[in-house]
N, C-alpha and C positions, 0 to 999 in steps of 0.2 A: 781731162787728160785720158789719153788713149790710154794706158797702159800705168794705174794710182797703185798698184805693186812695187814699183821702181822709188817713187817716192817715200813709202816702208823702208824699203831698202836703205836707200841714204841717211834717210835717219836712224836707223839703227846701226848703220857702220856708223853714225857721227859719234852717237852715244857711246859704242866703244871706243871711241878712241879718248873719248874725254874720261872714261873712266881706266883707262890705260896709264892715265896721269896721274896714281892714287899711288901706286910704288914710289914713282920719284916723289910725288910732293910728303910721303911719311917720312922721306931721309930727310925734312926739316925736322920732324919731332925729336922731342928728349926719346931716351933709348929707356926710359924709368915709365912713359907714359903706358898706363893703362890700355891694351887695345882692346876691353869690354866698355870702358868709355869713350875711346878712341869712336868705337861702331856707333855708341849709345848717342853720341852728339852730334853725329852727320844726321841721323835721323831726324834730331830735333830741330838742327838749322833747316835741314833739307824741308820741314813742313812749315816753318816760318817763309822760306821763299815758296810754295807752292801756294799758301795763304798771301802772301803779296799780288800774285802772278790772279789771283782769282779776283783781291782786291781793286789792282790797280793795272792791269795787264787788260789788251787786247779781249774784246766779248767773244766766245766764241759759239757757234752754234749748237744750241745742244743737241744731243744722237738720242731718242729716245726719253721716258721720264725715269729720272731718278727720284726718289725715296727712299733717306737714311731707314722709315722706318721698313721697311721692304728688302733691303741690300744690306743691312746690318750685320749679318751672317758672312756674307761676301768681304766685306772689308775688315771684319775680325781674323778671319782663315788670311786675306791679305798682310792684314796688320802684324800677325803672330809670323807668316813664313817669311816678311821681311825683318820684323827683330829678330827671328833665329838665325838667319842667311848672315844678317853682320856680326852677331855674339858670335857663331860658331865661326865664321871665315878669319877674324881678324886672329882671335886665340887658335884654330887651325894654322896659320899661316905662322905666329910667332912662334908653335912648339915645333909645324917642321920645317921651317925654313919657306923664306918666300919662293923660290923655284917651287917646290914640291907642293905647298899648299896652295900658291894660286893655280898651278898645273889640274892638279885634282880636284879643288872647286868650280874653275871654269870649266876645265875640260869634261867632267862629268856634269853638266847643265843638263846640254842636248840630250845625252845616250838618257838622261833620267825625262827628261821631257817626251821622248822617241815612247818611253819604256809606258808613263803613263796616258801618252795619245792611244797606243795600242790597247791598254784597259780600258779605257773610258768611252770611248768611241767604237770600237773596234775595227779602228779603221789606221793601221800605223803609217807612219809618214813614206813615202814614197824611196824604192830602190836609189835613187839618183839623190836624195837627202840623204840617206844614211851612208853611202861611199862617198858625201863631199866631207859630212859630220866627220867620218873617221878617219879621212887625210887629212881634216885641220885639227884634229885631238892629235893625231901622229906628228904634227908639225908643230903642235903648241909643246908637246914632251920633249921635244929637240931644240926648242929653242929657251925652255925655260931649266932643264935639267941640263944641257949642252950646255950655258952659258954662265952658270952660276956654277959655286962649291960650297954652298949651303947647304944642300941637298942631304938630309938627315931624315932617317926613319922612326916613326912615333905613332905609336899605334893609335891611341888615344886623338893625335893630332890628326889625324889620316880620315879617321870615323867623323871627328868636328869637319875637316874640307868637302867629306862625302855627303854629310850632312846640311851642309852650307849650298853643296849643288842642288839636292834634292828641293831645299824650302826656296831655292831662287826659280827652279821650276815650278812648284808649287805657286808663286807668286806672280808667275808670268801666265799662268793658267788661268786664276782668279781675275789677273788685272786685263785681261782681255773680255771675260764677261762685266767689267765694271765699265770698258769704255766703251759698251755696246750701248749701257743705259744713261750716260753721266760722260761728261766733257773730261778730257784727262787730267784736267788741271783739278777737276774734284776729286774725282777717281785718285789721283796720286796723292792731294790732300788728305784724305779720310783717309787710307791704308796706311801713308807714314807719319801721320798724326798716332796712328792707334800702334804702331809700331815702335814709335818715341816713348808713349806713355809704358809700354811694356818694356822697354832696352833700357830706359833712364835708374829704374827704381834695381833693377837685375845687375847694372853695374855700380850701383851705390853699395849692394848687399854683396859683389865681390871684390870690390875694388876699392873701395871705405870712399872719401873725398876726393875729387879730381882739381888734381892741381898742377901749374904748367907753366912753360916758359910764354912770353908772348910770340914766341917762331913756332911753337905749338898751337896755341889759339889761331895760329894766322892760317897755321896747314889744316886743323881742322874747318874750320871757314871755308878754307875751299874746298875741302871737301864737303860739307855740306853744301853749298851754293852751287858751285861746277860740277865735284866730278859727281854728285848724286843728283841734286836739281835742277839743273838743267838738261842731264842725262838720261835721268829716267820720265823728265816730260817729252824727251825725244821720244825714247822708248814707248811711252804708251800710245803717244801718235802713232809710230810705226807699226802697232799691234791693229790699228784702226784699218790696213792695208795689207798687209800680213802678216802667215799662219804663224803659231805658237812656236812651232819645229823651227821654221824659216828665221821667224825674229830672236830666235832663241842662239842658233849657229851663227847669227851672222856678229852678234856680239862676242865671238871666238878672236873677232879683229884684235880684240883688247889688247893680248899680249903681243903684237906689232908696233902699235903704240908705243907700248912700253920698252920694246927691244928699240927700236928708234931713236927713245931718249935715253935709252941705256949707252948708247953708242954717242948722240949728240951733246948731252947736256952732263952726263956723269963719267965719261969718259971711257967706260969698259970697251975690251977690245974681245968679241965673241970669236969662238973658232966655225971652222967651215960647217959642222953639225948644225950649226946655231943657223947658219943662212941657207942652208938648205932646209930646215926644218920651216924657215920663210917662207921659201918656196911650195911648203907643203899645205901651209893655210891658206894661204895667195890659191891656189889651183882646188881646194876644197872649196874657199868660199863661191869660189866663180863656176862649181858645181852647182851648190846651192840656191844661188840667183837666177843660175841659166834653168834649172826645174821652176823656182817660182813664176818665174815671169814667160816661160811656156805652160805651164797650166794655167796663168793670168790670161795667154791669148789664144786657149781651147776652151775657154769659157767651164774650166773647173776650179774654177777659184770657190773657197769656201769660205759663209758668211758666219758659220757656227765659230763656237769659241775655241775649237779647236784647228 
């Protein structure tokens, strides 16, 4: 393929949109359900299908030699920023309101991604990534604050969202040096395997027993099956073809998704803030693509992990 950018690309707007369907599918859950177990047992379905998917799924080629004992390091630092990105987002989100806390945890991914490319590398993401970044943060604020009155300030909750951005970039860091050495279907294993074992035993010690209705078990289910494994096996695919920055904003789709079934399937009716705020990710992301895939055909694509 001329131009294996574009195919990043797709799969990583697939991935957000399947994970855009995690709002509406928690409006099946009890309102009593734990969301430190809520987080804790996406992680643990999600490594049971990734362990499937290795078992009995498609061979794929592998990119490099992996060795658990070699990468170890790599997939604790993964394992740890993905149990903290779910404990801190879901209890973020429950103290300040879904607007505000998904607002703040997605929308500060990139700028925290942006913040650490620039440390690490010394090399920050390019002019044209950070003016698409910050028209689809301005348009994800208008569409998730404009369309909800949830919208409650919590400090405590604020610092869990901000936190929850930070360990999702921290994760998306990690999980691209892993699918450099190891097929992603390992690579995702090993990280949310080590991830489950950390969020499982943290929501038992805050949340005592998890107990539920069966419309609960069903919505966590999918959520562990869809909207996180089958999403983040897109996602680490798309990490195999582009950058950290790139795969990181493009998952900003998320809250379209969600404003779509806000409108198709649960009825809300948003005001004009809210569809202009549309328009503001829609025209950011198509910033974002249009840099990747012209530095994909100036032959500056970069093969490092950043």
């Amino acid at each position: 393929m001329r131009n294996p950018s574009l195919v990043g690309i797709a799969m990583a707007l697939t991935a957000a949109a399947l994970w855009g369907t995690t709002g509406t599918a928690q409006a099946f859950s009890s309102a009593q359900s734990s969301p430190y177990w809520i987080g804790a047992l996406r992680l643990a379905i999600a490594s049971v299908f990734f362990a499937g998917v290795i078992l009995y799924g498609p061979r794929s080629t592998p990119r490099g030699s992996f060795s658990f004992h070699s990468a170890w390091h790599w997939v604790l630092m993964g394992g740890i920023a993905m149990a903290v990105y779910n404990l801190c987002f879901f209890a973020g989100v429950k103290a300040t309101g879904i607007a505000t806390g998904t607002g703040v945890a997605i929308g500060s991914g990139p700028i925290w991604v942006g913040l650490l490319q620039s440390l690490i590398s010394r090399q920050p993401p390019r002019p044209i990534w950070w003016m698409g970044t910050v028209l689809a943060v301005i348009g994800i604020s208008l569409i998730l604050w404009g369309a909800s009155a949830d919208a409650r300030f919590d400090v405590t909750g604020l610092i869990l969202c901000l936190g929850a951005g930070l360990s999702y970039a921290c994760y998306t860091i990690v999980s691209k040096h892993l699918v450099g050495v190891a097929t992603p279907e390992v690579a995702t294993f090993s990280v949310f395997t080590t991830a489950a074992v950390i969020a499982v035993p943290i929501a038992a010690l805050s949340a005592g027993t998890f107990s539920a209705s069966s419309a609960t078990w069903l919505m966590v289910s999918y959520l562990g099956v869809v909207a996180t494994g089958v999403s983040y096996l897109l996602f680490s695919h798309a990490l195999r073809h582009v950058s950290v920055a790139t795969c990181v904003t493009l998952t900003l789709a998320e809250p379209v998704t969600a404003f779509v079934l806000a409108i198709v399937v649960v009825g809300e009716q948003p005001g004009a803030a809210a569809f202009g705020g549309l328009g503001f990710v829609v025209s950011g992301l198509l910033l974002v693509v249009w840099g990747e895939t012209r530095r994909q055909n100036t032959g500056k694509y970069q093969t490092s992990f950043l």
